[in-house]
C-alpha positions in Angstrom: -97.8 -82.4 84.5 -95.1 -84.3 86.4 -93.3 -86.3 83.6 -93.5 -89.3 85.6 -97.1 -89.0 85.8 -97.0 -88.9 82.1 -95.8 -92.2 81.7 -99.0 -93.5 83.0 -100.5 -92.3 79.6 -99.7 -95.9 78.7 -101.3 -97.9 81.1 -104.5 -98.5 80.1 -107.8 -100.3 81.8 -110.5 -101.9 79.0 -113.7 -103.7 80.3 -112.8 -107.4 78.5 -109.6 -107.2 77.8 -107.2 -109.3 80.6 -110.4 -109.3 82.8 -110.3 -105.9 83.0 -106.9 -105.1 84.4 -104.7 -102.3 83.8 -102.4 -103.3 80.4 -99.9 -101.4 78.7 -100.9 -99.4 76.0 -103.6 -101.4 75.1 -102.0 -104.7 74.1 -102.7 -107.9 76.5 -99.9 -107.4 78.4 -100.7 -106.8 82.2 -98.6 -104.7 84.2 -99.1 -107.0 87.1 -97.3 -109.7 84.5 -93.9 -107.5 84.1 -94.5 -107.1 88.0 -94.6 -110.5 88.5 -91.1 -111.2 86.0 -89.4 -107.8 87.6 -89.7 -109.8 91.2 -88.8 -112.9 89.9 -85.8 -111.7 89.1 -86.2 -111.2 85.3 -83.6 -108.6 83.8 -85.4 -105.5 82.5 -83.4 -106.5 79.0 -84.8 -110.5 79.1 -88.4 -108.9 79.1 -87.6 -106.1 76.3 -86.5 -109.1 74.2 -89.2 -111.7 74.8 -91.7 -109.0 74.3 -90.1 -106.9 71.5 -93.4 -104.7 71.6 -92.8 -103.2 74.6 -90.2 -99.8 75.4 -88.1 -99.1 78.6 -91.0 -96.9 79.2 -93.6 -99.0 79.4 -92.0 -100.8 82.7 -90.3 -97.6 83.8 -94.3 -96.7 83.7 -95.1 -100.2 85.8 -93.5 -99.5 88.6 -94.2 -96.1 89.0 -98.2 -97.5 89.0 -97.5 -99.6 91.6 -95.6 -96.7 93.9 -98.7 -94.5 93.0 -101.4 -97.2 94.2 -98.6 -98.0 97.5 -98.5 -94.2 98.1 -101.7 -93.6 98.2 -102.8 -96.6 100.5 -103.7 -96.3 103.8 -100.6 -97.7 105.7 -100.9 -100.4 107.5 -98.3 -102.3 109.9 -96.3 -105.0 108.7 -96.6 -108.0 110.8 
């Protein structure tokens, strides 16, 4: 397997939990959340310290989720 594929291992999806979006590893942390702080500007570090549960990994494994879903959309002009 392509090891950047592997870090999708800890995304995970649970019916009920955050309304059924995709978390990391389980815990009610939404990867559209770290998203969210990564474009506004929030250092990779600031996160890792205000949520000490989470590894370099985990957003490393983020963004590669989001290329994965943008790859794989039909394209689409910008306008």
């Amino acid at each position: 397997m392509n090891p950047r594929a592997d870090l999708l291992t800890c995304i995970t999806q649970t019916p009920g939990q955050c309304g059924g979006h995709p978390c990391i590893r389980g815990m009610r942390i939404r990867v559209s959340d770290i998203l969210e702080m990564l474009a506004e500007n929030v250092s990779v570090s600031e996160i890792l310290e205000d949520f000490p549960d989470l590894e370099l990994e985990d957003i490393q494994a983020c963004l590669y989720l989001l290329g994965s879903i943008e790859h794989n959309k039909p394209s689409c002009p910008l306008s």
